[in-house]
Every structure is written in C-alpha cells, then in structure tokens.
C-alpha positions in Angstrom: 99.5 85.4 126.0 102.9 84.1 126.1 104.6 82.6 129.7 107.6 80.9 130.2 107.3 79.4 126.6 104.0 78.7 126.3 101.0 79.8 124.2 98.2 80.4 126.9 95.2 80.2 124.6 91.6 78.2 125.1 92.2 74.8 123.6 96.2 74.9 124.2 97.8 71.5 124.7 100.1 72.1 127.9 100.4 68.8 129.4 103.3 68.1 131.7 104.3 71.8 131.4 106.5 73.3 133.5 104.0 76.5 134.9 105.3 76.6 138.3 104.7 80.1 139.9 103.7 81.4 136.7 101.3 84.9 136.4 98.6 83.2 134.2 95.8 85.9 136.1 92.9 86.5 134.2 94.5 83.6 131.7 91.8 82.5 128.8 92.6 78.5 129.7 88.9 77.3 128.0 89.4 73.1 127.5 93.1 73.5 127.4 95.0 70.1 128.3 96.9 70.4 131.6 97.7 66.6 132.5 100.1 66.2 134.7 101.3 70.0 134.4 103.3 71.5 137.2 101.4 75.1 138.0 102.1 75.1 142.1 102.6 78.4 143.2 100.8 79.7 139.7 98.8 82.9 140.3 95.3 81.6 138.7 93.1 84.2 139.5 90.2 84.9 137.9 91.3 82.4 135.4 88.9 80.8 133.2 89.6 77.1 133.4 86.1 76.0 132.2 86.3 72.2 130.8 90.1 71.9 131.6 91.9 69.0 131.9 94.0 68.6 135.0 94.4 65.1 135.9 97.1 64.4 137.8 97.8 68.4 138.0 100.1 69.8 140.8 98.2 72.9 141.8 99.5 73.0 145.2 99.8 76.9 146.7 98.2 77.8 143.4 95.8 81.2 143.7 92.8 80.3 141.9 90.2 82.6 144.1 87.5 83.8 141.5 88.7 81.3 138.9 85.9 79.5 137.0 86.8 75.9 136.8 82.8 74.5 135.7 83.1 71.2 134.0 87.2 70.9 134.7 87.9 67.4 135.5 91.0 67.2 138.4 90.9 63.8 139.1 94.1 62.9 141.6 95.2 66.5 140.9 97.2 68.2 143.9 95.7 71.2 145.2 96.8 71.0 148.6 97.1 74.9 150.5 95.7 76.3 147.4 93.6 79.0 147.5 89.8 78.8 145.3 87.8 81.7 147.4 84.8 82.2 145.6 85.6 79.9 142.4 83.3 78.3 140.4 83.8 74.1 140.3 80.1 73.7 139.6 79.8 70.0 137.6 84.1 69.4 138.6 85.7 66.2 138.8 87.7 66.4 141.8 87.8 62.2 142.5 90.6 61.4 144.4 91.9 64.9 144.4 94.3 66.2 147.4 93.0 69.3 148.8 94.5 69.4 152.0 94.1 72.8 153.8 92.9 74.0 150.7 90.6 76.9 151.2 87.3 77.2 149.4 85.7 80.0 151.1 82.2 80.6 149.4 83.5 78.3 146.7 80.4 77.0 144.4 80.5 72.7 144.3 77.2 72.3 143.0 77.1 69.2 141.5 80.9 68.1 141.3 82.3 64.7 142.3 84.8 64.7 145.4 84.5 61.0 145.4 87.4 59.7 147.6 89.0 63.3 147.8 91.4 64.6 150.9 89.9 67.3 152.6 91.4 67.2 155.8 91.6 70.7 157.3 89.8 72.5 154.3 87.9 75.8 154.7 84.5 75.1 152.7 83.0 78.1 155.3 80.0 79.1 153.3 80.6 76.9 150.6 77.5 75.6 147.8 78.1 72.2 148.1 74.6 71.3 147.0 74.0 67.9 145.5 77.9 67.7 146.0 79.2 63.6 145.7 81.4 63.4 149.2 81.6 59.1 148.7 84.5 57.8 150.8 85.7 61.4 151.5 88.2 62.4 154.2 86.8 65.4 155.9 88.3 65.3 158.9 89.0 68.7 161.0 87.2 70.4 157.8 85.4 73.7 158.5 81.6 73.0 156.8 80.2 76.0 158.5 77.2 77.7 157.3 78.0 75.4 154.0 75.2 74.1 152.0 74.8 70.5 152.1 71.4 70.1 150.4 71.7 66.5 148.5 74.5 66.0 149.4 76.0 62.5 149.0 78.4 62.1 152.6 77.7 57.9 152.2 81.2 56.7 154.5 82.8 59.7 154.7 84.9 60.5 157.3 84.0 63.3 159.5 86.0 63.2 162.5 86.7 66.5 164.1 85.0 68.2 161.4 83.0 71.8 162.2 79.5 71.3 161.1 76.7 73.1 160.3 74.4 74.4 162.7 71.8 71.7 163.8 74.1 68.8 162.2 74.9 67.4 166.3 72.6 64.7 165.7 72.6 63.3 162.6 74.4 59.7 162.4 77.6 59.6 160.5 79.8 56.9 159.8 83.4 58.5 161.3 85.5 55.5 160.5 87.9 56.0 157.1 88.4 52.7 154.2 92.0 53.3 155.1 93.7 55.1 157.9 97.3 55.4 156.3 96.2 57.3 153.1 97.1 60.5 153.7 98.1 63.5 151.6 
C-alpha cells in the first residue's frame, strides 16, 4: 500500500512522516518506525500496529478503534481526542503519553506502562486495565467505570474528580498531582 508517498508495509521506516489524515485502515504497520511522525486525524482502524514505534508520535483525533497496538511503545506520543474503542495495547508503552479525552471504551491495557501519562477526561468505561502501571498518572475527571483494575499499580496518581468503580468510595488515594501546571 501506497499513501501520500509512502510504502505502508510491516517493517517500513516512516519516521517524522507527514501521515496527517491519511486512510491507512486495515494498514499492515507490524514494527514499522513512526518517531516523531505526524498521523493526527489518520483513520487507523483496525490497523495492525503490533511492536510499532511511536515515540514522540502525534496521533491526536487519530481513529484507531479495533487497532492492535500489543507491544507498541508511544512514549510522549500525542493521542489526545483520539479514538482506541476496543484496541488492543496489551504490554504498550504509553510513559508520559498525552491522552487527553482520549476514548478507550473496552480498550485492553493489560500490562502496559502509563507511567506519568495524561488522562484527564478519558473514557476507559469497561476498560482491561489489569496489572496496568498508572505511577504518577493524571486521571483526573477520567471515567474508570466498570473498568478492571486488578493489579493495578495507581501509586500517586491523581484521581481527583475521577468516576470509579463500583465499591471504590473508600479506598485511600493520594489526590494531590507532582506538578499542578503540567497539563496537556
């Protein structure tokens, strides 16, 4: 597959390409090497983005609902308003990653790393966040519920306004943030 000048293969070096609002649906993406590549807008679905690289990615408004994204690795990657219903980010990096109002309805997290990530009015409704790293996270006004927090790591996160599961009223949580001024 050819789009906007670029071979769209597994393995395909695309960093710091230009993808922005690109039709890459059902795109074979397999370990490709998207550093720093602009795809907001990009219609991801059902892509298969298993082991890609997306550091510093700008995926903001991207459709990636059904994508599989197991093993990608988006540290500080900009996914803010995009959409990831039902996508797989089982084992993902996502440290430091911006996914403001992001929407990860029924998403699957097992096991990733949202280490310091920005999820300040995110939809993780029925999400699989099992065993999920949520270190330093901003969750605040998030929507966790019926989500599935077993093992989950929420050490100084910031839950502050957040909708919680059912049952979740009493449990002690540290609401206060490292720092108040990062915002997306």
């Amino acid at each position: 597959m050819r789009v906007k000048g670029y071979d769209i293969t597994p393995h395909a070096n695309l960093e710091y390409a230009n993808l922005a609002g690109a039709n890459l649906r059902g795109a074979d993406l397999y370990d490709a090497d998207l550093e720093g590549a602009n795809l907001a807008g990009a219609n991801l679905r059902d892509a298969n983005l298993t082991s890609a690289k997306l550091e510093g990615a700008n995926l903001a408004g991207a459709m990636l609902t059904d994508a599989d994204l197991t093993k990608a690795n988006l540290t500080e990657a900009n996914l803010a308003g995009a959409n990831l219903i039902r996508a797989n980010l089982t084992s993902a990096n996502l440290y430091r990653a911006n996914l403001y109002c992001v929407n990860l309805y029924c998403v699957n997290l097992y096991d990733a790393n949202l280490t310091s990530a920005k999820l300040l009015g995110a939809n993780l409704i029925r999400a699989n966040l099992t065993g999920l790293n949520l270190t330093y996270a901003n969750l605040k006004g998030a929507n966790l519920t019926d989500a599935n927090l077993t093992d989950a790591n929420l050490t100084d996160a910031n839950l502050e306004g957040a909708f919680v599961p059912y049952g979740w009223q009493d449990i002690v949580a540290d609401y206060s943030y490292p720092d108040e001024n990062d915002k997306p």
